[in-house]
C-alpha positions as CSV (number, residue, x, y, z in Angstrom):
1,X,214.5,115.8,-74.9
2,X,214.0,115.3,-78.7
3,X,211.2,116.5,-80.2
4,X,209.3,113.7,-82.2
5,X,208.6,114.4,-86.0
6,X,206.1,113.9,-88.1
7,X,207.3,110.8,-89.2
8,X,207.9,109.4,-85.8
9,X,204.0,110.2,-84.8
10,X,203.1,108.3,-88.1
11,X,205.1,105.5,-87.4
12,X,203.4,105.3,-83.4
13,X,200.1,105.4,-84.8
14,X,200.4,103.0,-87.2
15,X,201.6,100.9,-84.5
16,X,199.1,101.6,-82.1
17,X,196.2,100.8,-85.1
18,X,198.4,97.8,-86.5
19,X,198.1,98.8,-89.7
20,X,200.5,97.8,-92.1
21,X,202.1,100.3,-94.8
22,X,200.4,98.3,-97.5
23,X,197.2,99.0,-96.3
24,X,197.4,102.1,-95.3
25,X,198.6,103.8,-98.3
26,X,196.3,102.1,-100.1
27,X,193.0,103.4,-97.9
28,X,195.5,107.0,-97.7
29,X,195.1,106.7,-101.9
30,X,198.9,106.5,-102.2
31,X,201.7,104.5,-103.1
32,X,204.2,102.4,-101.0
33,X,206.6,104.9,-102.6
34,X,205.1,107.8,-101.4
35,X,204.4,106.6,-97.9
36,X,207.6,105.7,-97.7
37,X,209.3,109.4,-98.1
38,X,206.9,110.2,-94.9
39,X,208.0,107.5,-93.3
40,X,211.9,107.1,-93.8
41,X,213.1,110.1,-95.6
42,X,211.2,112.8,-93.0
43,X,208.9,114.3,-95.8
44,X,205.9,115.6,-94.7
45,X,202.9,115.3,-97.2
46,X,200.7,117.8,-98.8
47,X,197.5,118.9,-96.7
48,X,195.0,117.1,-98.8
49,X,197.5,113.9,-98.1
50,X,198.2,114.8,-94.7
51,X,193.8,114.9,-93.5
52,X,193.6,111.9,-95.6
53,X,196.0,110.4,-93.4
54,X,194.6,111.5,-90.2
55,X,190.9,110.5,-91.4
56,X,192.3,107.1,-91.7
57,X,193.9,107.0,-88.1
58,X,191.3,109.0,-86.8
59,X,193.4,111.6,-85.6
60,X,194.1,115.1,-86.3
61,X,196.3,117.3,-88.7
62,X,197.5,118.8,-86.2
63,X,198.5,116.2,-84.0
64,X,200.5,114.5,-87.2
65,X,202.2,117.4,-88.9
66,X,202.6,119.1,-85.4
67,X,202.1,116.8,-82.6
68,X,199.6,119.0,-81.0
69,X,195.7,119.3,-81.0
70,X,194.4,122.4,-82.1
71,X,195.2,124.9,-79.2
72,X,196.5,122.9,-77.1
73,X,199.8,123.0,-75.1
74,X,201.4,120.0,-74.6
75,X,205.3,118.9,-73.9
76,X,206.9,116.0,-75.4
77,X,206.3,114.0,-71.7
78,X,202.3,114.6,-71.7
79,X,202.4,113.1,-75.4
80,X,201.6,110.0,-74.2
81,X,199.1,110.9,-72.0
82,X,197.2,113.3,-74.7
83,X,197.4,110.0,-77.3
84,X,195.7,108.1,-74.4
85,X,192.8,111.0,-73.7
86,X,191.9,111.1,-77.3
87,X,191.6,107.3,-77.5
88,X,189.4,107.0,-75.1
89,X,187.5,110.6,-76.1
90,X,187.3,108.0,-79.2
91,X,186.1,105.1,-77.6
92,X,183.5,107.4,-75.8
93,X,182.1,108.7,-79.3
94,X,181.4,105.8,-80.3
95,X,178.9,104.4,-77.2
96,X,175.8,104.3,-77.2
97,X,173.8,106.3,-74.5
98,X,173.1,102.7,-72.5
99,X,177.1,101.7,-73.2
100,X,178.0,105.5,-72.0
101,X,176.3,105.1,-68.8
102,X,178.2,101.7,-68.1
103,X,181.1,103.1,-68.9
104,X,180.7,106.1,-66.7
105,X,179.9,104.0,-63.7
106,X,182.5,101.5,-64.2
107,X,185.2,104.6,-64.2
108,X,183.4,105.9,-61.1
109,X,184.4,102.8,-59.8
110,X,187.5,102.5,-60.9
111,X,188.9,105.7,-59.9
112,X,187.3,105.6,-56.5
113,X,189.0,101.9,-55.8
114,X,192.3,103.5,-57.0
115,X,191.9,106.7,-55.2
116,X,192.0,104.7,-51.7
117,X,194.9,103.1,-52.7
């Protein structure tokens, strides 16, 4: 199987965030120019660009220029599943200590109802 570039994680996480290219290049600080060399031509940008990029998308340098976190092992079939983790390792930051301990229960819950499946 392939290996997927940088330009094909940027063009998945702009998907996933439904940000357009307009907008963000413009919160990046860059041109539509210049965004577009990352994202058609397979150029990969300049540190300061590239954690501007990943502040924005709230993901990691590594994970864009790389496709891994930082010492982490992954294959090209747990992609996917690492993209889902951080999410909700996103989503879980972002709770409040009442909201975390909803959310803990209701997964409790949830993985014991599938787990009898």
């Amino acid at each position: 199987m392939e290996e997927s570039s940088f330009k094909d994680r940027l063009i998945d996480e702009l998907n996933y965030r439904g940000i357009s290219n307009k907008e963000f290049a413009k919160k990046v600080g860059i041109s539509s120019g210049t965004l577009g060399m990352y994202l058609y031509r397979g150029s990969i940008p300049s540190a300061d660009i590239a954690v501007r990029m990943a502040s924005v998308l709230n993901s990691s340098v590594e994970y864009l220029v790389i496709g891994k976190e930082s010492g982490e092992k992954i294959s090209q079939n747990d992609s996917k599943k690492q993209w889902q983790i951080r999410e909700i390792a996103n989503i879980v930051k972002s709770l409040s200590d009442s909201q975390l301990e909803h959310f803990l229960f209701i997964t409790r819950e949830f993985k014991a109802a599938v787990t009898k499946e």
